[in-house]
PyMOL Python script that loads the backbone (N, CA, C, O; Angstrom):
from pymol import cmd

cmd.read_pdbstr("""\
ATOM      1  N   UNK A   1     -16.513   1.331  17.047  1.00  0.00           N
ATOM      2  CA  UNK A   1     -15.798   0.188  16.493  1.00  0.00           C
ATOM      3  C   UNK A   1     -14.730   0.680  15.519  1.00  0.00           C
ATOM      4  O   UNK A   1     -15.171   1.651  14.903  1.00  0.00           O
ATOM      5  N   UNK A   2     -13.711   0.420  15.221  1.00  0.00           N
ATOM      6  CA  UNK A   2     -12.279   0.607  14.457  1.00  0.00           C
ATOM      7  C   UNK A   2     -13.120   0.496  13.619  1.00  0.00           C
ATOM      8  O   UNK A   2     -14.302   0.153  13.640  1.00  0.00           O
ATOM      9  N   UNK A   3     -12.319   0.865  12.731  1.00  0.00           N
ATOM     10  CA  UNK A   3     -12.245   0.688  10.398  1.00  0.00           C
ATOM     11  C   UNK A   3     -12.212  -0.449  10.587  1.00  0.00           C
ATOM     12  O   UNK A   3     -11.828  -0.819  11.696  1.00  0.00           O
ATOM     13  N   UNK A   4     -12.660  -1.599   9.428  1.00  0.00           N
ATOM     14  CA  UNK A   4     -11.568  -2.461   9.177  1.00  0.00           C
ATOM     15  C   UNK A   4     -11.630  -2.420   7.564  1.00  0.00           C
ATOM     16  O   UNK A   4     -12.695  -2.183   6.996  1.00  0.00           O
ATOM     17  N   UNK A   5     -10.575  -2.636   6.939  1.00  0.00           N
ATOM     18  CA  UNK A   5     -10.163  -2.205   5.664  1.00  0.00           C
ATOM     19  C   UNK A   5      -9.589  -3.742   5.038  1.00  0.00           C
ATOM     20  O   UNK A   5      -8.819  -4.431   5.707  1.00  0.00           O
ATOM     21  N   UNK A   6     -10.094  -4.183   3.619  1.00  0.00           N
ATOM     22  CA  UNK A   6      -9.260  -5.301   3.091  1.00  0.00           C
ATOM     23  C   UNK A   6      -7.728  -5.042   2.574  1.00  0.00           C
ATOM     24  O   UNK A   6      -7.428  -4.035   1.932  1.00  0.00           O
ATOM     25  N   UNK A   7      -6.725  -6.141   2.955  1.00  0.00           N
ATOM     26  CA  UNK A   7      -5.445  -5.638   2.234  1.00  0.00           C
ATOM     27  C   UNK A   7      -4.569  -6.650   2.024  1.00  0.00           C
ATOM     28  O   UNK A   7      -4.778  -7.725   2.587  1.00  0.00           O
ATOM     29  N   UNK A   8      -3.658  -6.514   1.340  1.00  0.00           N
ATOM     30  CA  UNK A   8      -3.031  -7.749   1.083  1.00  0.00           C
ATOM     31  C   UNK A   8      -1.713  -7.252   2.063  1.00  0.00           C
ATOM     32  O   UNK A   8      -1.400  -6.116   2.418  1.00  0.00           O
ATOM     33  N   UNK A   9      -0.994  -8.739   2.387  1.00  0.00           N
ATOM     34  CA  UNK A   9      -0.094  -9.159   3.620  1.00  0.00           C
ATOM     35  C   UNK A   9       1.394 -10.118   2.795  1.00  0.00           C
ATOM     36  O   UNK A   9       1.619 -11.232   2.323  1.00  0.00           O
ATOM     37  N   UNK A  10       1.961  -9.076   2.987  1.00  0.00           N
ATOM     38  CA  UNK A  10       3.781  -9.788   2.443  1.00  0.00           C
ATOM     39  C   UNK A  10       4.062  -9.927   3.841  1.00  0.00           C
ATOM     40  O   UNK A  10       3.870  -9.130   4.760  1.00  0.00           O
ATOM     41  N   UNK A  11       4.760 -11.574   3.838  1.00  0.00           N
ATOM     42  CA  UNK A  11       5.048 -11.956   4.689  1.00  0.00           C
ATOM     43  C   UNK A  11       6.488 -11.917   4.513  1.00  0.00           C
ATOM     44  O   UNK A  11       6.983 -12.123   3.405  1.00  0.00           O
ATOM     45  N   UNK A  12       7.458 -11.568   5.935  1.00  0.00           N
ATOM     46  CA  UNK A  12       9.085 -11.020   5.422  1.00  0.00           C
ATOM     47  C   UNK A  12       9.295 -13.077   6.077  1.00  0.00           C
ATOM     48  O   UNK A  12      10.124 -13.826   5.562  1.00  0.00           O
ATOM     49  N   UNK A  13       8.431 -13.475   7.108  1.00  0.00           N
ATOM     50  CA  UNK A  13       8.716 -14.383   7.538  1.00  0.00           C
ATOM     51  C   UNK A  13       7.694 -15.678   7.071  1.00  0.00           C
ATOM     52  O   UNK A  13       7.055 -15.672   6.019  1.00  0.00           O
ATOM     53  N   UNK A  14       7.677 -16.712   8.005  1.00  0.00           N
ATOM     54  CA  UNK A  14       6.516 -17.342   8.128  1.00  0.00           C
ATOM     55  C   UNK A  14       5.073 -17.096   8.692  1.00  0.00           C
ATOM     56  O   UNK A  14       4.742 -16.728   9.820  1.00  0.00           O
ATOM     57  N   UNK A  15       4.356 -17.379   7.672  1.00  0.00           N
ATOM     58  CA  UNK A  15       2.741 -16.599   8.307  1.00  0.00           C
ATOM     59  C   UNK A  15       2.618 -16.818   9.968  1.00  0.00           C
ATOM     60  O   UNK A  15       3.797 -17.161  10.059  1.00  0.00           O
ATOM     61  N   UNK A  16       2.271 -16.876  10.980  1.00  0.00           N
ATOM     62  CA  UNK A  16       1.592 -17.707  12.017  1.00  0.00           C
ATOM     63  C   UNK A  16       0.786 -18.546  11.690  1.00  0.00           C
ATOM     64  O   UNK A  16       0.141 -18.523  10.642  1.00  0.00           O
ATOM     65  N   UNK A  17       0.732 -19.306  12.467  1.00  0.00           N
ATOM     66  CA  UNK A  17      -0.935 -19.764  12.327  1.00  0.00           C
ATOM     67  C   UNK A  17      -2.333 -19.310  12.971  1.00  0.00           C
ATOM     68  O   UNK A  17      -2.433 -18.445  13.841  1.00  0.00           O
ATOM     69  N   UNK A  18      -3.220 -19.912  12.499  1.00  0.00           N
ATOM     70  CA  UNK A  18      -4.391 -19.478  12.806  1.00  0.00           C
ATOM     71  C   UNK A  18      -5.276 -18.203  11.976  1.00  0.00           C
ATOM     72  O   UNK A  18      -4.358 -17.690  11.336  1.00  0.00           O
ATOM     73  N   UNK A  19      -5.981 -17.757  11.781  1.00  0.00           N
ATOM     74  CA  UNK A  19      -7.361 -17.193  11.161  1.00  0.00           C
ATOM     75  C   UNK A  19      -7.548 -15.793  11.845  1.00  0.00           C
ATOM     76  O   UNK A  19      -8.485 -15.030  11.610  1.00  0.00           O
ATOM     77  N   UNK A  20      -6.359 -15.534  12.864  1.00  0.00           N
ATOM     78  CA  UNK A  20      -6.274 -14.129  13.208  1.00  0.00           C
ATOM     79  C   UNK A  20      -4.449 -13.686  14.014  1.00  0.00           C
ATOM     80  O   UNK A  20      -3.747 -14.407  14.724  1.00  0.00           O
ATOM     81  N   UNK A  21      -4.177 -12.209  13.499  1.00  0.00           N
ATOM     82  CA  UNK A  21      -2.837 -12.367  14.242  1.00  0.00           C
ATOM     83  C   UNK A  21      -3.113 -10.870  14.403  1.00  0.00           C
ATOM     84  O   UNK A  21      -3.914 -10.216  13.734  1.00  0.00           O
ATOM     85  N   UNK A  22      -1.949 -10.211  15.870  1.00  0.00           N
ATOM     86  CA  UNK A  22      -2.476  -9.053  16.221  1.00  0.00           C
ATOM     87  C   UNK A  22      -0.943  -8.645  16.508  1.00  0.00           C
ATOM     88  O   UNK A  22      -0.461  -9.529  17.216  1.00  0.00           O
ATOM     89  N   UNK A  23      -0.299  -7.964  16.318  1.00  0.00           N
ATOM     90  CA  UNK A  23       1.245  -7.278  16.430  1.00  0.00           C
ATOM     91  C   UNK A  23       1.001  -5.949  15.777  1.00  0.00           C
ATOM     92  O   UNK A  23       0.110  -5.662  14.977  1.00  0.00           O
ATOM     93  N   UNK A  24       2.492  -4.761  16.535  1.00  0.00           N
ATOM     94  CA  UNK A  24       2.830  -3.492  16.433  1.00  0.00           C
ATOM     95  C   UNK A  24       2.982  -2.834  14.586  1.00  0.00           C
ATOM     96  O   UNK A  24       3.695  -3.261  13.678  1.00  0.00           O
ATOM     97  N   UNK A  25       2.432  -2.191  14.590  1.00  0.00           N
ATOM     98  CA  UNK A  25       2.671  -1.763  13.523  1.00  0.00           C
ATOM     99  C   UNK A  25       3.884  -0.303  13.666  1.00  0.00           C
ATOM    100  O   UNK A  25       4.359   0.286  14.637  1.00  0.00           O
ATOM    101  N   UNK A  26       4.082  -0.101  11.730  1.00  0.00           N
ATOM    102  CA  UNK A  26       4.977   1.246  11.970  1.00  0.00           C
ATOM    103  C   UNK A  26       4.531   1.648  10.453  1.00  0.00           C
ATOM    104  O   UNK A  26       4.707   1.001   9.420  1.00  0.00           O
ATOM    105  N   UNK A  27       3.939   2.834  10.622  1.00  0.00           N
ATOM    106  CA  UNK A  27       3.929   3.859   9.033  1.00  0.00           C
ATOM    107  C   UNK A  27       4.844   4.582   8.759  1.00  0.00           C
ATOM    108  O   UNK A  27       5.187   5.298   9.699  1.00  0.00           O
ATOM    109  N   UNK A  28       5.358   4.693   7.914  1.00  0.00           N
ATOM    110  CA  UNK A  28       5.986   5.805   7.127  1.00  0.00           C
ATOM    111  C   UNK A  28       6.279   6.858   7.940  1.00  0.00           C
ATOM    112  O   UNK A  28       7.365   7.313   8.298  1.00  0.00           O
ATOM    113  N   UNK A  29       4.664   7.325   8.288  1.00  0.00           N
ATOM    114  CA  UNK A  29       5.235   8.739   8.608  1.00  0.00           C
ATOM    115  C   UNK A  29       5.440   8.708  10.300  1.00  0.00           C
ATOM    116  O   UNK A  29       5.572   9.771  10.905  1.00  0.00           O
ATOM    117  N   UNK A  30       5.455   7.389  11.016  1.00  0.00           N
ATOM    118  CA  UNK A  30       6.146   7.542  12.218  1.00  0.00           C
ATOM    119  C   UNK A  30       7.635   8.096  12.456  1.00  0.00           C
ATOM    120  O   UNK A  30       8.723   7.890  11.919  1.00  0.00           O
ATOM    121  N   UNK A  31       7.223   8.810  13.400  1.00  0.00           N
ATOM    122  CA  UNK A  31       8.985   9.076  13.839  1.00  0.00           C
ATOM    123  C   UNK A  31       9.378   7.798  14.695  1.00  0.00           C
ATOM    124  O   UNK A  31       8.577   6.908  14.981  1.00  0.00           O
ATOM    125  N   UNK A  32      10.339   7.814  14.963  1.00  0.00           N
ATOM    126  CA  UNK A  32      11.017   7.271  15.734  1.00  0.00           C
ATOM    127  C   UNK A  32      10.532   6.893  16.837  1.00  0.00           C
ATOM    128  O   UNK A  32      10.665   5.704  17.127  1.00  0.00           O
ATOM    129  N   UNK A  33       9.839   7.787  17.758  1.00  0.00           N
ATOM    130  CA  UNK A  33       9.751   7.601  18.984  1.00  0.00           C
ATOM    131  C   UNK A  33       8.369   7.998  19.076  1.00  0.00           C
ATOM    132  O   UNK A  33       8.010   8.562  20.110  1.00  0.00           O
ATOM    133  N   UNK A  34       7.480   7.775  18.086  1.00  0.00           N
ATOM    134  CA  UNK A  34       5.868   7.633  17.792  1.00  0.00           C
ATOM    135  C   UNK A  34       5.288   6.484  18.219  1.00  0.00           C
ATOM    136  O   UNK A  34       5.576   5.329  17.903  1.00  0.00           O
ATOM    137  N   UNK A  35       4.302   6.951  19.089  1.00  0.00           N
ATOM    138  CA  UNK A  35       3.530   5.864  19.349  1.00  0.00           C
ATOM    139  C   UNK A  35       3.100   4.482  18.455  1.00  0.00           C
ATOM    140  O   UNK A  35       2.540   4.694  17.379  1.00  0.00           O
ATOM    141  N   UNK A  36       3.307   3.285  18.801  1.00  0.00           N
ATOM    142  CA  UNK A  36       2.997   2.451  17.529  1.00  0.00           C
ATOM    143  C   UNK A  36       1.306   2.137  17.975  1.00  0.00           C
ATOM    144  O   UNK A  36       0.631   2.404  18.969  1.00  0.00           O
ATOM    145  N   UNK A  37       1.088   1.547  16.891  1.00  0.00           N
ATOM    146  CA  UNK A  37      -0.603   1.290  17.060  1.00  0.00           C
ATOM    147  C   UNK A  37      -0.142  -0.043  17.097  1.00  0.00           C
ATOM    148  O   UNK A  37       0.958  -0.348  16.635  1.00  0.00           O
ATOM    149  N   UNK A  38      -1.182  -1.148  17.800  1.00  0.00           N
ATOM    150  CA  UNK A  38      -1.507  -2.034  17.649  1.00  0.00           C
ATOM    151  C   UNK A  38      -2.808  -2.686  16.775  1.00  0.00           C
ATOM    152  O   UNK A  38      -3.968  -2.334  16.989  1.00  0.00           O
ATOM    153  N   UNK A  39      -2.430  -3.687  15.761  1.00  0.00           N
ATOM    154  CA  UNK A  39      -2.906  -3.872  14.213  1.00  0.00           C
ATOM    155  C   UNK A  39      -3.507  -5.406  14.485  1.00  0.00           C
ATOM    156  O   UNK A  39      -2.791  -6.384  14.701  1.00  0.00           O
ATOM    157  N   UNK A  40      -5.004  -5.422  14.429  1.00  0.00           N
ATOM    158  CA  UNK A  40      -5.758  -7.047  14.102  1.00  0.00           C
ATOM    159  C   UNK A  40      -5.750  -7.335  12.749  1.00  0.00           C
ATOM    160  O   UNK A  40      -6.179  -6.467  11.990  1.00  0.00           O
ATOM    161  N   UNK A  41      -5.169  -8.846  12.093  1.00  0.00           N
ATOM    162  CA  UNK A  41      -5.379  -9.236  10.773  1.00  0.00           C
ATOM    163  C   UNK A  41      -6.521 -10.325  11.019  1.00  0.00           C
ATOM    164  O   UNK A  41      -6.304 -11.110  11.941  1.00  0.00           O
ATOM    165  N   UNK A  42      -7.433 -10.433  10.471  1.00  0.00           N
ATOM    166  CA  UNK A  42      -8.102 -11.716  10.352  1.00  0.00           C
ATOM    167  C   UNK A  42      -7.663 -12.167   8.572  1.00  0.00           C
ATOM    168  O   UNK A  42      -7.966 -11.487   7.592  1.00  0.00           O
ATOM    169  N   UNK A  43      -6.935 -13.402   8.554  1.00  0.00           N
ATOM    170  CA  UNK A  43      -6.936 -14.172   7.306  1.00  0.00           C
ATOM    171  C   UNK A  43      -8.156 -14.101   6.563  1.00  0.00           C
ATOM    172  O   UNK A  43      -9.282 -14.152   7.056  1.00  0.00           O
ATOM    173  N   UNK A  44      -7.849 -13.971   5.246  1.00  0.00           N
ATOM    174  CA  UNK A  44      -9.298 -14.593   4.228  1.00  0.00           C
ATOM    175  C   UNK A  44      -8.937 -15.273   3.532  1.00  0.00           C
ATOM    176  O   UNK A  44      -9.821 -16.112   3.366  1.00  0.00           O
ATOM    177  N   UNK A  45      -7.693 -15.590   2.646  1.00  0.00           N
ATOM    178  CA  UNK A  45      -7.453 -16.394   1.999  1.00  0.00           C
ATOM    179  C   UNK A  45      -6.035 -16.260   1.357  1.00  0.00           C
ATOM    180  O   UNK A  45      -5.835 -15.078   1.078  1.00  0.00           O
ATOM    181  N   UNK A  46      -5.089 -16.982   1.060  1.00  0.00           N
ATOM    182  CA  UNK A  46      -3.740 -17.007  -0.039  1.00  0.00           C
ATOM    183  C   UNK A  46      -3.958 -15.920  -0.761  1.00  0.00           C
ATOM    184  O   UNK A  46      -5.130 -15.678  -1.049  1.00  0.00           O
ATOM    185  N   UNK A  47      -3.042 -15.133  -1.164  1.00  0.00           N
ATOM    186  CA  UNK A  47      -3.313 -14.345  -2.575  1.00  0.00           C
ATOM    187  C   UNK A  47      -3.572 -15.094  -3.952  1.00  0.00           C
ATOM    188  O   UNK A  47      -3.722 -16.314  -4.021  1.00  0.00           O
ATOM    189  N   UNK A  48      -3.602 -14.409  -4.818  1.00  0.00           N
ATOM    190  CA  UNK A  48      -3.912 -15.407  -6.064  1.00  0.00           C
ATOM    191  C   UNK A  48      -2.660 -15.560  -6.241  1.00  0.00           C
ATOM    192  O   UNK A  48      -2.388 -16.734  -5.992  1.00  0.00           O
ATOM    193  N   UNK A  49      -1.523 -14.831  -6.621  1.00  0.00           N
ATOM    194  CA  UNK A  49      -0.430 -15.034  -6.784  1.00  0.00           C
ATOM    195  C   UNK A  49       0.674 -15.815  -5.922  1.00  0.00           C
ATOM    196  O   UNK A  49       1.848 -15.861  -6.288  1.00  0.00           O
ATOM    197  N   UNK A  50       0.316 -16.284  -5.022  1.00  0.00           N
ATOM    198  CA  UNK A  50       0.514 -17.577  -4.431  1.00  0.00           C
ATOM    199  C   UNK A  50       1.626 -16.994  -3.325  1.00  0.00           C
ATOM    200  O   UNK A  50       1.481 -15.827  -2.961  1.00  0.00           O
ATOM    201  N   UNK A  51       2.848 -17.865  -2.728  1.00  0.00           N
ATOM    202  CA  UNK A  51       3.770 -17.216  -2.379  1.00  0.00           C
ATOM    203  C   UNK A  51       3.783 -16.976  -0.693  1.00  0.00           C
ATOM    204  O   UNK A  51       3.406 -17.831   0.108  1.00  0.00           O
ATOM    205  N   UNK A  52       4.379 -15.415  -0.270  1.00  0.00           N
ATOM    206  CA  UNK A  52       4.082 -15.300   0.849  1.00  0.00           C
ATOM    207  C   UNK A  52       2.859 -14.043   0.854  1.00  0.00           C
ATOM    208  O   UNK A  52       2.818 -13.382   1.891  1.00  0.00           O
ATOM    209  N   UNK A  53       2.039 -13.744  -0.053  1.00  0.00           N
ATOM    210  CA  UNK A  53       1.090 -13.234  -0.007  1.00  0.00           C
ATOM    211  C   UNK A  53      -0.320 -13.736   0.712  1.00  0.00           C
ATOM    212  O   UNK A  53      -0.476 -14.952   0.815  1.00  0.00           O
ATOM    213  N   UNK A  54      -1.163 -13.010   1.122  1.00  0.00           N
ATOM    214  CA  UNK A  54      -1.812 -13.063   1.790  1.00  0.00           C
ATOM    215  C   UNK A  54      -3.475 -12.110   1.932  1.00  0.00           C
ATOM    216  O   UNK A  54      -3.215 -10.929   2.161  1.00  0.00           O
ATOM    217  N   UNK A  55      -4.377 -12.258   1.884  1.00  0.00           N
ATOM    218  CA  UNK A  55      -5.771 -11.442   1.807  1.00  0.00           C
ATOM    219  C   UNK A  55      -5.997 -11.752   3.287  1.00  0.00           C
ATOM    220  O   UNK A  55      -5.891 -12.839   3.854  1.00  0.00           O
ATOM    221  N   UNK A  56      -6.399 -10.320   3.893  1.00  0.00           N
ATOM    222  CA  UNK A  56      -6.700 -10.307   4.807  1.00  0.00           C
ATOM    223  C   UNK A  56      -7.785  -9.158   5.030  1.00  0.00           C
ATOM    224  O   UNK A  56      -8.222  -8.709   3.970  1.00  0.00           O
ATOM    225  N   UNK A  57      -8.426  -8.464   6.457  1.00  0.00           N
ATOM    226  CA  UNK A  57      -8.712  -7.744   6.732  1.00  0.00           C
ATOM    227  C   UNK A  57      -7.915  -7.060   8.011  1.00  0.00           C
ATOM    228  O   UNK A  57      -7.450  -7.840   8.842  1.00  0.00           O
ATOM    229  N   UNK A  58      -7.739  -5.651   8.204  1.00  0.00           N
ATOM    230  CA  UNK A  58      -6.990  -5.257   9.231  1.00  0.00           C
ATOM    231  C   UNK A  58      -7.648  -3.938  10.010  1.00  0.00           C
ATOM    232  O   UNK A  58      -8.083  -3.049   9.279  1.00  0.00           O
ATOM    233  N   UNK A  59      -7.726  -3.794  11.185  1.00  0.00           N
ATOM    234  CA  UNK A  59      -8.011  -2.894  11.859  1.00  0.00           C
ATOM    235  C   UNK A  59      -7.332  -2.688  13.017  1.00  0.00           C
ATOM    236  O   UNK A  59      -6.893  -3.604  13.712  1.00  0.00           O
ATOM    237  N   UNK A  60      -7.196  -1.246  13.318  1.00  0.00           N
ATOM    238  CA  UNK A  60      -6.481  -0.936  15.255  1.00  0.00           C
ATOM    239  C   UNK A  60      -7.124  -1.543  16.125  1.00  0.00           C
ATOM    240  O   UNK A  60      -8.352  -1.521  16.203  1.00  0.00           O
ATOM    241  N   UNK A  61      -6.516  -2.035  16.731  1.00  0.00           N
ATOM    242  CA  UNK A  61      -6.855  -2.935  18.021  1.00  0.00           C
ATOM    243  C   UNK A  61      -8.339  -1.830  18.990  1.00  0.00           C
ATOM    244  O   UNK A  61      -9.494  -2.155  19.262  1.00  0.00           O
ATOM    245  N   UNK A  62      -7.647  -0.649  19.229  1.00  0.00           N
ATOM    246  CA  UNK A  62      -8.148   0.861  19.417  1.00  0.00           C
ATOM    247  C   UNK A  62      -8.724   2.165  18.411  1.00  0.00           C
ATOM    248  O   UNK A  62      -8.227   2.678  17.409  1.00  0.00           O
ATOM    249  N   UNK A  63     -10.031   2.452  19.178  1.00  0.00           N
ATOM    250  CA  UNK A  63     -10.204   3.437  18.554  1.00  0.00           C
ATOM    251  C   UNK A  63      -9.819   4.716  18.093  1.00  0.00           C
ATOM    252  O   UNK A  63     -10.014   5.479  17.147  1.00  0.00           O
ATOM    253  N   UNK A  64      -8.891   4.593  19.656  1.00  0.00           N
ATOM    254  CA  UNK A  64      -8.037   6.269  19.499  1.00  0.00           C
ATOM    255  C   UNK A  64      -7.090   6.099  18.340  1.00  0.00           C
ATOM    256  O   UNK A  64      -6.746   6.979  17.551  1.00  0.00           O
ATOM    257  N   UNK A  65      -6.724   4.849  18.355  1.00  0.00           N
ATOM    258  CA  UNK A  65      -5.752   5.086  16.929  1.00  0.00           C
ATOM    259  C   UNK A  65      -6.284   5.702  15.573  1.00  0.00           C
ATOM    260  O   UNK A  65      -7.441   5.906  15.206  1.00  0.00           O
ATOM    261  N   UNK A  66      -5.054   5.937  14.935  1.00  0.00           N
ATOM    262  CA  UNK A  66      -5.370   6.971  13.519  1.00  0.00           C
ATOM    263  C   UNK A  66      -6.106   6.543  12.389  1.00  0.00           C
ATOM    264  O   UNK A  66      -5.604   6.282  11.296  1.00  0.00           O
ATOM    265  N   UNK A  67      -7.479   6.468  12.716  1.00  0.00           N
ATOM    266  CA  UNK A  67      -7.855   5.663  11.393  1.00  0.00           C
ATOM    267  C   UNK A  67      -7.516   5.760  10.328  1.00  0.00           C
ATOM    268  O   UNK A  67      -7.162   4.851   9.577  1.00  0.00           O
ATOM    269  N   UNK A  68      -7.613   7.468  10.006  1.00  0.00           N
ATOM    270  CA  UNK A  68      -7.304   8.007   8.755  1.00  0.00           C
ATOM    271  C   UNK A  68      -6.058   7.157   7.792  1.00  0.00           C
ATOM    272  O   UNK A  68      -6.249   6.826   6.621  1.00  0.00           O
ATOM    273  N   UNK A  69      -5.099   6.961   8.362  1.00  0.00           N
ATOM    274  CA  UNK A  69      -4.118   6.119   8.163  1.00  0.00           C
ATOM    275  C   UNK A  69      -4.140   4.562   7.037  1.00  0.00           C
ATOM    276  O   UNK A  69      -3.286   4.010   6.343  1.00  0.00           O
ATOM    277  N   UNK A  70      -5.685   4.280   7.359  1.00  0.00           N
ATOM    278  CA  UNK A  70      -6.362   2.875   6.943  1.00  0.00           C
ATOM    279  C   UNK A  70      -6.827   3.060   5.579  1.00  0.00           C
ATOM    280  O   UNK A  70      -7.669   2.266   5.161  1.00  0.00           O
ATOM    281  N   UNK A  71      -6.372   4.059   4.764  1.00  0.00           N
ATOM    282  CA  UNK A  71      -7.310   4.470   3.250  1.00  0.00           C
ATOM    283  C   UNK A  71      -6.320   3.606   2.091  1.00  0.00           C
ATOM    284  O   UNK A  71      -5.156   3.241   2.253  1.00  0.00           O
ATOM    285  N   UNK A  72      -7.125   3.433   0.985  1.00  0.00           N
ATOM    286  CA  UNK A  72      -6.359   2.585  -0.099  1.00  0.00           C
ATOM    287  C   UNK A  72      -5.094   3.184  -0.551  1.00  0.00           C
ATOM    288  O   UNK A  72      -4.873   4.383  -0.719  1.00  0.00           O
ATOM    289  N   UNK A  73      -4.340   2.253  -0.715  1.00  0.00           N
ATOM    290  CA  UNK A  73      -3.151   2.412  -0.983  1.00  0.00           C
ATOM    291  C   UNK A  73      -1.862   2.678  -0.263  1.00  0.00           C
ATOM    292  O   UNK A  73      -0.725   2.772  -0.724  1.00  0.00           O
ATOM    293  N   UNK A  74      -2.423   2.809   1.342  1.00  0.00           N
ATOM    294  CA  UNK A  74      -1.359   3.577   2.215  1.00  0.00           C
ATOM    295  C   UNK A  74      -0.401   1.660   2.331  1.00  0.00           C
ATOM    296  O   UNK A  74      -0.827   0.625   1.817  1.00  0.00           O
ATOM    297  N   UNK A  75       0.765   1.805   3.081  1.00  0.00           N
ATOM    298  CA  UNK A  75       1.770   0.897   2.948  1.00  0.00           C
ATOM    299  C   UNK A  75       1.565   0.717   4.572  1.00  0.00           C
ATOM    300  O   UNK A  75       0.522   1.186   5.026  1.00  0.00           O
ATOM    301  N   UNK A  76       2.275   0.217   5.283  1.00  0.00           N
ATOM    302  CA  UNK A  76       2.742   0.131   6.770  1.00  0.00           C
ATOM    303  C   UNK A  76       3.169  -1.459   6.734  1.00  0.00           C
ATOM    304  O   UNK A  76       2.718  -2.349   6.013  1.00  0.00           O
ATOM    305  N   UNK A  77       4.281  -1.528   7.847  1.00  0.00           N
ATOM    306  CA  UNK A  77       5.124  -2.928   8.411  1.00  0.00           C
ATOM    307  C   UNK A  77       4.316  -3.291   9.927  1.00  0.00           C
ATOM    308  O   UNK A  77       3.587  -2.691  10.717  1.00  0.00           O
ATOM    309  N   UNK A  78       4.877  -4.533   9.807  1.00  0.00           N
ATOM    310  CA  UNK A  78       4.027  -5.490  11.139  1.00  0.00           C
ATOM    311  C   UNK A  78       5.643  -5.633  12.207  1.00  0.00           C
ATOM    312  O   UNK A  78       6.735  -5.926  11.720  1.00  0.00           O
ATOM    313  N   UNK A  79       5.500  -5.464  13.077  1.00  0.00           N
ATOM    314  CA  UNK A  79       7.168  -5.754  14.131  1.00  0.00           C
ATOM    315  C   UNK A  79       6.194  -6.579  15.051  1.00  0.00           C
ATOM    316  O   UNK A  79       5.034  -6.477  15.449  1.00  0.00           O
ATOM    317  N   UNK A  80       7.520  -7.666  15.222  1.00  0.00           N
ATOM    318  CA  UNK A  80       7.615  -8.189  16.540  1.00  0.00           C
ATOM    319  C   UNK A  80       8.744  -8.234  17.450  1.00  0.00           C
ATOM    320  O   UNK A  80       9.584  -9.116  17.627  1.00  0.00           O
ATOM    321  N   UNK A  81       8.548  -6.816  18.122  1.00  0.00           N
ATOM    322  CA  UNK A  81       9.969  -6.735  18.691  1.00  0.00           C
ATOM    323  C   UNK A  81      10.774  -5.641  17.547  1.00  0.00           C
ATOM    324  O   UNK A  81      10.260  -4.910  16.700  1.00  0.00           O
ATOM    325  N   UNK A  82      12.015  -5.821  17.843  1.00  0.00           N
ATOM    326  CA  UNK A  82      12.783  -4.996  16.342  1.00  0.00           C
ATOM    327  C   UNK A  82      12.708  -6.164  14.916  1.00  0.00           C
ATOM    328  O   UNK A  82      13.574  -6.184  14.041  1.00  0.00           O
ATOM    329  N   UNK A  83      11.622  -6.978  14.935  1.00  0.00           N
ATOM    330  CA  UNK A  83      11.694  -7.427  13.581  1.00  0.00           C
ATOM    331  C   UNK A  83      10.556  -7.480  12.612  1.00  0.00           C
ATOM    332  O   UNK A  83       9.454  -8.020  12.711  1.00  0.00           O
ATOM    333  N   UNK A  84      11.070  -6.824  11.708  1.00  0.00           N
ATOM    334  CA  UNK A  84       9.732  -6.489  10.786  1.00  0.00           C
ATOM    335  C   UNK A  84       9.534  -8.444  10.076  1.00  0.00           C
ATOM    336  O   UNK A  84      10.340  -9.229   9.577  1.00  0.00           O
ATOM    337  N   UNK A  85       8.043  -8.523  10.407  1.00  0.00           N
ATOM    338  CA  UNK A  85       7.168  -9.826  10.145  1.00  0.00           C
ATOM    339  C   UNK A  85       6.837  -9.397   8.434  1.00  0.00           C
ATOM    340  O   UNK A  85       7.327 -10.041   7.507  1.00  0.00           O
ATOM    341  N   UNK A  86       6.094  -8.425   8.271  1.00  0.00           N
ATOM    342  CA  UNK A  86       5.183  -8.191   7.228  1.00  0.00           C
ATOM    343  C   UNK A  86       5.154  -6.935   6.716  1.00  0.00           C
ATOM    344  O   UNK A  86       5.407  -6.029   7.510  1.00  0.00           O
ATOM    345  N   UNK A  87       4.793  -6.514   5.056  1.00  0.00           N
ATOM    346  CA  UNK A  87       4.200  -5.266   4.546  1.00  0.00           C
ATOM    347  C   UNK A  87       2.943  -5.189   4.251  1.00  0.00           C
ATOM    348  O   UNK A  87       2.686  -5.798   3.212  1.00  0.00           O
ATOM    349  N   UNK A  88       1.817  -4.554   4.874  1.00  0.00           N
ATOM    350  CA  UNK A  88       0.745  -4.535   4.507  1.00  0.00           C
ATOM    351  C   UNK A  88       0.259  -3.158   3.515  1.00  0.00           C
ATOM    352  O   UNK A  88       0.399  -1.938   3.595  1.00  0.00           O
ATOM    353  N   UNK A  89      -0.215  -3.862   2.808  1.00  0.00           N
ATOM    354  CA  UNK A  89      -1.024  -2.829   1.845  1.00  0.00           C
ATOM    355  C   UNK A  89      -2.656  -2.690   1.751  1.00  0.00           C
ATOM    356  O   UNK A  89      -3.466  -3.516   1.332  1.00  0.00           O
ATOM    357  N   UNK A  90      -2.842  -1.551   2.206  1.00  0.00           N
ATOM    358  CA  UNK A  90      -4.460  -1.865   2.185  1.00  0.00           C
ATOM    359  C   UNK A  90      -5.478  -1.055   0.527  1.00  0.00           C
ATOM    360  O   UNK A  90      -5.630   0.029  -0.037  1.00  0.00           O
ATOM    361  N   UNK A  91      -5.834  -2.244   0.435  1.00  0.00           N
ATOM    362  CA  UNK A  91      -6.810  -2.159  -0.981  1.00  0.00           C
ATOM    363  C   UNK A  91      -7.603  -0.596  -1.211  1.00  0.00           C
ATOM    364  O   UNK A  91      -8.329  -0.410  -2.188  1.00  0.00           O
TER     365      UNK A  91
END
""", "prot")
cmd.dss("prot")
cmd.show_as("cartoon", "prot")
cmd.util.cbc("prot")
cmd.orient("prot")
């Protein structure tokens, strides 16, 4: 079974709806032409700070993906397509 790690969710857009959303991610240390992972959020709640923040939980869709990647503090963006949705930060 994947990690799944708590983290908070900046939204660049409008949240979706619903209690789970699943789109491409991109880290930092991707190149260019690096495989992207595919990223599950399940919602938990608004941030406290209100806004387009967001508490969630997140894990790779896949196991082969890089878990290591999933540790506190690391950063990564959500794409749909060429457009970055979100910054996730995991706790």
């Amino acid at each position: 079974m994947p990690k799944e790690v708590p983290v908070t969710v900046e939204w660049m857009r409008k949240r979706p709806p619903g209690d789970t959303y699943s789109t491409m991610s991109r880290f930092p240390e991707d190149a260019d032409d690096s495989p992207r992972w595919s990223v599950v959020l399940n919602f938990l709640a608004r941030a406290v700070s209100g806004g387009a923040n967001w508490r969630a939980t997140a894990r790779f869709l896949v196991e082969e993906a890089p878990q290591e990647r999933l540790t506190a503090g690391a950063q990564f963006e959500l794409y749909e397509g060429r457009t970055r949705t979100a910054i996730v930060t995991v706790l």
